[in-house]
N, CA and C atoms as a LAMMPS dump frame, in Angstrom:
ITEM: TIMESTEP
0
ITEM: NUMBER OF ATOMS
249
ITEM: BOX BOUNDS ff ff ff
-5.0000000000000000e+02 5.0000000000000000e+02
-5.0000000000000000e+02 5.0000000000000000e+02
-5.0000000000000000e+02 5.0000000000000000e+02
ITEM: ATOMS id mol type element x y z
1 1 1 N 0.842 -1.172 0
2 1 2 C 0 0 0
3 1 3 C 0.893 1.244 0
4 2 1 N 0.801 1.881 -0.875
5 2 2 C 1.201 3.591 -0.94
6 2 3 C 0.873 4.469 -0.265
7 3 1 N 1.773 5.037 0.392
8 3 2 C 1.088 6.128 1.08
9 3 3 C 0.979 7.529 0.457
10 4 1 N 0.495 8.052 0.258
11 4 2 C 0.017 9.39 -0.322
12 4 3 C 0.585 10.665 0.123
13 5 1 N 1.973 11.225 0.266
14 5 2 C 1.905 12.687 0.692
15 5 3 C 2.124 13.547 0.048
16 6 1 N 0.777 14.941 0.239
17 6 2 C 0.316 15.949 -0.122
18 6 3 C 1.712 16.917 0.112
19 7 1 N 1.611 17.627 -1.174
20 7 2 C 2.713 18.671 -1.838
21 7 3 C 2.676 19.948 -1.119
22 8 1 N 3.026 20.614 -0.209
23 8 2 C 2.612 22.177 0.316
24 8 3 C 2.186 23.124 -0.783
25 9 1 N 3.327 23.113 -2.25
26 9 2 C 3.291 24.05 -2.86
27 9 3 C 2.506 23.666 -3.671
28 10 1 N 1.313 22.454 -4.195
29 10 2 C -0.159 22.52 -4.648
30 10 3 C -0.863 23.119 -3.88
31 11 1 N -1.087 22.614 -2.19
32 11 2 C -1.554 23.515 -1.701
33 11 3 C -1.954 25.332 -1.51
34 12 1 N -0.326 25.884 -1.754
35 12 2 C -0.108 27.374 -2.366
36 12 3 C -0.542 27.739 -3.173
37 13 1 N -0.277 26.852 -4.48
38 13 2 C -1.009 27.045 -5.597
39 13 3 C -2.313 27.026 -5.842
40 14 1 N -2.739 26.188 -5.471
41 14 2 C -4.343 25.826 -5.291
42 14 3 C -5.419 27.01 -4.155
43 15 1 N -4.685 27.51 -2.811
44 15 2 C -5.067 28.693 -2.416
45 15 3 C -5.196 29.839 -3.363
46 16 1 N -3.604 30.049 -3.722
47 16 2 C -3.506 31.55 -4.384
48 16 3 C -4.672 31.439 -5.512
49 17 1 N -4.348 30.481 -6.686
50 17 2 C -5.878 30.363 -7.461
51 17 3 C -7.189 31.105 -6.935
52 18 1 N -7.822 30.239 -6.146
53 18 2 C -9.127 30.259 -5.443
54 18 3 C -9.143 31.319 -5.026
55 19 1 N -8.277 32.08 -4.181
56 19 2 C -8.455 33.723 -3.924
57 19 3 C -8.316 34.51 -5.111
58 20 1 N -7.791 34.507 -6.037
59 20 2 C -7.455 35.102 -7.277
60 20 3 C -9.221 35.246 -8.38
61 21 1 N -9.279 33.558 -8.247
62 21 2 C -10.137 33.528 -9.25
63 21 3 C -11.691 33.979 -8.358
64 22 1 N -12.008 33.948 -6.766
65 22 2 C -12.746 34.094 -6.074
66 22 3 C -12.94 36.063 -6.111
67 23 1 N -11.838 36.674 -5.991
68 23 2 C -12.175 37.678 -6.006
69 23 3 C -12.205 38.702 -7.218
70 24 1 N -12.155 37.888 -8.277
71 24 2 C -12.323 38.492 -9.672
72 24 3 C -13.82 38.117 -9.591
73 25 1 N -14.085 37.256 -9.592
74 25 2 C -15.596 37.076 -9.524
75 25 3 C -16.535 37.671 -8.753
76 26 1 N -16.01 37.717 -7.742
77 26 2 C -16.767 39.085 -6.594
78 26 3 C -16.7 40.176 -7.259
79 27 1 N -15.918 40.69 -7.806
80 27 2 C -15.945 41.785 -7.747
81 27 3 C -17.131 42.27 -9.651
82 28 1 N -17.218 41.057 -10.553
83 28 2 C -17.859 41.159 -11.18
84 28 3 C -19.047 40.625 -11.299
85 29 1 N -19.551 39.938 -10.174
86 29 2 C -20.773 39.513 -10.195
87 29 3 C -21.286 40.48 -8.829
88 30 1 N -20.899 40.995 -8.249
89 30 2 C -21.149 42.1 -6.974
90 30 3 C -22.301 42.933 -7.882
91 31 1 N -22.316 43.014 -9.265
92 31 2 C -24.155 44.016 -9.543
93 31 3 C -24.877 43.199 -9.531
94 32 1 N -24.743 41.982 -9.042
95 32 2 C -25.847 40.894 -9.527
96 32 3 C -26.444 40.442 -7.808
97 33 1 N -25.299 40.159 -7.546
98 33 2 C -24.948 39.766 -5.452
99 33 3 C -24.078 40.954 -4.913
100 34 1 N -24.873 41.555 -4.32
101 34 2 C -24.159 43.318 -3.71
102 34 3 C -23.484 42.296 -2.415
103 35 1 N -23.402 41.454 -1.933
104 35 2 C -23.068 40.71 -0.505
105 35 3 C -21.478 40.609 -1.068
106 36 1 N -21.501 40.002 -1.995
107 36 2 C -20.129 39.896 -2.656
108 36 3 C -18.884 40.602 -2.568
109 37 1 N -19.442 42.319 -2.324
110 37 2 C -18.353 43.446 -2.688
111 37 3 C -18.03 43.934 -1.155
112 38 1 N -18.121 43.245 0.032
113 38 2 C -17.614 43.886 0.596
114 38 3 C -16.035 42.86 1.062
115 39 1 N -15.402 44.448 0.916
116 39 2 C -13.747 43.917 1.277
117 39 3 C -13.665 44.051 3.075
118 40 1 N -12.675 43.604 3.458
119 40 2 C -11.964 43.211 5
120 40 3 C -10.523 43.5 4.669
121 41 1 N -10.071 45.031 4.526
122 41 2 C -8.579 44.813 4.432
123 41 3 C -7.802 44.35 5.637
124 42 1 N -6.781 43.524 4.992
125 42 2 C -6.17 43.085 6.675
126 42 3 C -4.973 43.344 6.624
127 43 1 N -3.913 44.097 7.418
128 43 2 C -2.573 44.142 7.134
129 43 3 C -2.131 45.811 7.977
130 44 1 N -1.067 45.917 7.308
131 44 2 C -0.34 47.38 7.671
132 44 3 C -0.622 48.168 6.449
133 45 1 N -1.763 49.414 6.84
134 45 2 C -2.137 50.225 6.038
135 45 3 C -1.298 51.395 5.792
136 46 1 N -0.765 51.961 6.722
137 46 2 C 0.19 52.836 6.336
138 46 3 C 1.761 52.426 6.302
139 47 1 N 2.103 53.001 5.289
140 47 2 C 3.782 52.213 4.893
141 47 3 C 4.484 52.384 6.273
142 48 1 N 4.994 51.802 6.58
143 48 2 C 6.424 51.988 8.037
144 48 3 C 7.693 51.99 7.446
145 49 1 N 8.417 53.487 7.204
146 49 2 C 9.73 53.608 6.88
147 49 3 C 10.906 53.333 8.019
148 50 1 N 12.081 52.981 7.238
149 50 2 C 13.327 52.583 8.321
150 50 3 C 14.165 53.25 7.688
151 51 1 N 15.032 54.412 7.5
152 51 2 C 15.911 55.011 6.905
153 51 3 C 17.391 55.208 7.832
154 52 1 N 18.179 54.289 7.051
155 52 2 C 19.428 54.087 7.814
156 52 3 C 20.193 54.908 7.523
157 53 1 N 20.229 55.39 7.028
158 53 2 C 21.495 56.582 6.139
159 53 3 C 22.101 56.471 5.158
160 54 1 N 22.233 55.533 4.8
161 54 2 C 22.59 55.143 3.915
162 54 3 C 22.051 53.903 2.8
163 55 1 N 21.077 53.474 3.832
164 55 2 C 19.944 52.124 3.117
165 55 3 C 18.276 52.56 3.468
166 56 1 N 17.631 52.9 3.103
167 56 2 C 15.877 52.673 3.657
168 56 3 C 15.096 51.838 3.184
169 57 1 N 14.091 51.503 3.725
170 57 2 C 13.608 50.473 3.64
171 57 3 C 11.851 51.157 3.503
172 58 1 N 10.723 50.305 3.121
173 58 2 C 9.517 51.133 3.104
174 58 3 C 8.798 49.316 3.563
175 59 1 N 8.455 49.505 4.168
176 59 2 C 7.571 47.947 4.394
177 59 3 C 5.938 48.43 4.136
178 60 1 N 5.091 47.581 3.822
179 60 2 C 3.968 48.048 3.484
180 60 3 C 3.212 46.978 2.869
181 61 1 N 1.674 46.017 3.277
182 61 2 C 1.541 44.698 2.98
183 61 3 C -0.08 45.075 3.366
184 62 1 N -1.05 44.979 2.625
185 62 2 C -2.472 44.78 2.89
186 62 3 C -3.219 43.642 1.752
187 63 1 N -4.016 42.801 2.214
188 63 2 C -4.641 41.951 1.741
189 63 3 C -5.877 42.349 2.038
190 64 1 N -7.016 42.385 0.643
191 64 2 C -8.258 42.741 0.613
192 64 3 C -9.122 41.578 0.165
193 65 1 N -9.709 41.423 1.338
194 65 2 C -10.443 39.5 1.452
195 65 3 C -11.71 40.226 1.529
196 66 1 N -12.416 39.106 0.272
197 66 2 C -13.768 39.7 0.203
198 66 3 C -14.318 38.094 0.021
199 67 1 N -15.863 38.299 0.44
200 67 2 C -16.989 37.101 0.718
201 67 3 C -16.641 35.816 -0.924
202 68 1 N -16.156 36.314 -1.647
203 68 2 C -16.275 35.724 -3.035
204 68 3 C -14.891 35.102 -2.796
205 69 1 N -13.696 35.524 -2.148
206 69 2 C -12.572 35.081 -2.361
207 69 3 C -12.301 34.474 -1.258
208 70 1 N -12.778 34.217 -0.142
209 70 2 C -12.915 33.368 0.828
210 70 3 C -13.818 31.862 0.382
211 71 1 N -14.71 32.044 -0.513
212 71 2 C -15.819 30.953 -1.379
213 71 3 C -14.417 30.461 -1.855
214 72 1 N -13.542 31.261 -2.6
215 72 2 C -12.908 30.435 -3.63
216 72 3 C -11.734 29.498 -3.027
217 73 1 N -11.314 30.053 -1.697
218 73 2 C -10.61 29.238 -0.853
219 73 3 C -11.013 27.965 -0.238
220 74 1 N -11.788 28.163 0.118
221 74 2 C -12.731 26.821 1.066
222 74 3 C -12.657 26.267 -0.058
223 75 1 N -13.385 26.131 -1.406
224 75 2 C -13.306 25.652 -2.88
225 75 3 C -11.9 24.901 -3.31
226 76 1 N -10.628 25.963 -2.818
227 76 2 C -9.369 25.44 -3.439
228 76 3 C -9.185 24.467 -2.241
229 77 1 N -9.594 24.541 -0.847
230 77 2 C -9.254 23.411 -0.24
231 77 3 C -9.353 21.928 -0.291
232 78 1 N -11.026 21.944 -0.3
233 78 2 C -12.038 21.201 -0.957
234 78 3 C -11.017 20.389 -1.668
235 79 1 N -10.601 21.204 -3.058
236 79 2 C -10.091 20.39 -3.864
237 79 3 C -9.071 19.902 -3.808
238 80 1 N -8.395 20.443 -2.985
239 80 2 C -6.793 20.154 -2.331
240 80 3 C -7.092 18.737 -1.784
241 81 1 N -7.876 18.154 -0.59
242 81 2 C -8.127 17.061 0.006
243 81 3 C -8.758 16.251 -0.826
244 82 1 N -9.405 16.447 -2.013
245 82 2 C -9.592 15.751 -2.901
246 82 3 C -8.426 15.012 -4.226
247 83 1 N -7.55 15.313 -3.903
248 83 2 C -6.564 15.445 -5.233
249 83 3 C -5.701 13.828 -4.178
């Protein structure tokens, strides 16, 4: 008997998809399902500079998760445990 172990980076792949293809779809079916368009930004909204004197740095990272791209995750999981 074979044992089966699951790849992380299908997993990655298979997330990033499902959020990708989840929130393109939200955001064009949102005139049809208004529930769709609302975003949850999550992250550091304003940039945080580090200026060394000679090196600076600008850090700055927000993710905008909306009802359609959370569908498409649970979806890419789904299919993840299926594969």
């Amino acid at each position: 008997m074979r044992i089966r172990t699951r790849n992380p980076w299908v997993l990655l792949l298979l997330l990033l998809t499902g959020a990708i293809i989840g929130a393109f779809l939200g955001h064009y079916l949102s005139q049809f399902f208004p529930f769709l368009q609302h975003n949850y930004p999550i992250g550091i909204k304003e940039p945080l500079f580090l200026d060394l004197g000679f090196l600076s740095f600008i850090f700055g990272f927000v993710v905008n998760i909306n009802v359609a791209g959370v569908l498409g995750l649970i979806i890419a999981i789904f299919i993840f445990l299926k594969i």
